[in-house]
N, C-alpha and C positions, 0 to 999 in steps of 0.2 A: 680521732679518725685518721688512716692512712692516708698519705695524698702521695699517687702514684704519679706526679709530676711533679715531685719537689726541684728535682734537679732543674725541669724544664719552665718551674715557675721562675726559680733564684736566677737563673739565664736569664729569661725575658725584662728583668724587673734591672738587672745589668746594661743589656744593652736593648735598647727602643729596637724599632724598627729600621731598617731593614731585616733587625738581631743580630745571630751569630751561631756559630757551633761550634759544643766545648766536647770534650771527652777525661775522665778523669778516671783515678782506679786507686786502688789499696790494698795490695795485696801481699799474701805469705805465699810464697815459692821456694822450691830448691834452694834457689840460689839466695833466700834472704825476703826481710821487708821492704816494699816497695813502694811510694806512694809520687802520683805523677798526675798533673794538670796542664791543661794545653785549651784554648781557647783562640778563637777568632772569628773579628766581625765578617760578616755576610760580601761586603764590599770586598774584603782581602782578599777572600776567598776567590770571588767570581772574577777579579783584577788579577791574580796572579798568574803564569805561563805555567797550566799543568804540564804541559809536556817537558817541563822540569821533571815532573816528579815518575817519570814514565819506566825508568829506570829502576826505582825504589821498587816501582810497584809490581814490574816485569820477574823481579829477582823472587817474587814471593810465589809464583805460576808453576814453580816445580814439586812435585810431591818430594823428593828428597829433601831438597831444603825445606819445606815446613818442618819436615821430622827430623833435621837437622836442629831447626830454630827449639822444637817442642823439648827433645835432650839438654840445649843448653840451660833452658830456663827452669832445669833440675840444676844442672850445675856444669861448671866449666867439664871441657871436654877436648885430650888431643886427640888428633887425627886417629890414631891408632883403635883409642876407643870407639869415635863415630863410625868406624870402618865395620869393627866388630860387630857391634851392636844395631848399626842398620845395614848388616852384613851386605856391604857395596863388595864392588869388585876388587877393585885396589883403593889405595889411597891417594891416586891422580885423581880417579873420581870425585873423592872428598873434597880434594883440595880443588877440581870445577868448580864445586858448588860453593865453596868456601868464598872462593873468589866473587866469584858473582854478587853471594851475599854479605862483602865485608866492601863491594862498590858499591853496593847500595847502602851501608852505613847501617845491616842490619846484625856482623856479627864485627868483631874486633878480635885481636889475640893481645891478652894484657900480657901475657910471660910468652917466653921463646918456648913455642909450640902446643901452647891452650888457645883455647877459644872460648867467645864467651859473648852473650847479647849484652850491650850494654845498657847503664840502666836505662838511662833516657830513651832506650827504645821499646822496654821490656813491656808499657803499659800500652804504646802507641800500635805495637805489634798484638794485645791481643785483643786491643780494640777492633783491628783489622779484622780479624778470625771474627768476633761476634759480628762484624758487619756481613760477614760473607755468610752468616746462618738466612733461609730464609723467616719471615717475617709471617 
């Protein structure tokens, strides 16, 4: 028999009550195999200063950068390409959004003039995307 709360059951039996919330992934991408787990009790959660994270969350509000982020996670990409390819105006533009989203720690540049999501963000980013489908 299927138990469509497997995840949700191995969570609860983890952590009692108050619980937690975990998000995990495995995936094959562009850019490679990925596999990434992140968890935390209910307590951390409600006790921490989201307005920490407002920033993070701000950089992801622009359509350019999601299709900035969705490119990389095919594979690294310079300026020049993302210019092309989500045919921006120039490349000040790219590098707006570039900015934005390498303050929020969602892209990096590993070599002088690529870009690229890092991995640690690869699964937390498209956990994001499914949260934002509705339900």
């Amino acid at each position: 028999m299927h138990d469509a709360f497997w995840a949700l059951n191995r969570l609860k039996g983890r952590y009692p009550s108050p619980g937690a919330v975990a998000y995990t992934g495995s995936v094959d991408i562009g850019v490679g195999h990925v596999e990434y787990q992140w968890d935390r009790h209910t307590d951390d959660i409600l006790d921490a200063d989201w307005a920490d994270r407002a920033e993070r969350v701000a950089a992801l509000g622009h359509p350019v950068r999601l299709a900035m982020l969705r490119l990389l996670l095919d594979a690294e990409h310079t300026v020049a390409q993302l210019v092309d390819e989500l045919e921006l105006a120039s490349t000040g533009v790219a590098y707006h959004h570039l900015n934005q989203l390498q303050a929020a720690s969602w892209v990096a540049s590993p070599k002088r003039g690529v870009w690229a999501v890092p991995v640690s963000r690869i699964v937390p980013l498209m956990t994001i995307i499914i949260a934002f489908e509705e339900a």
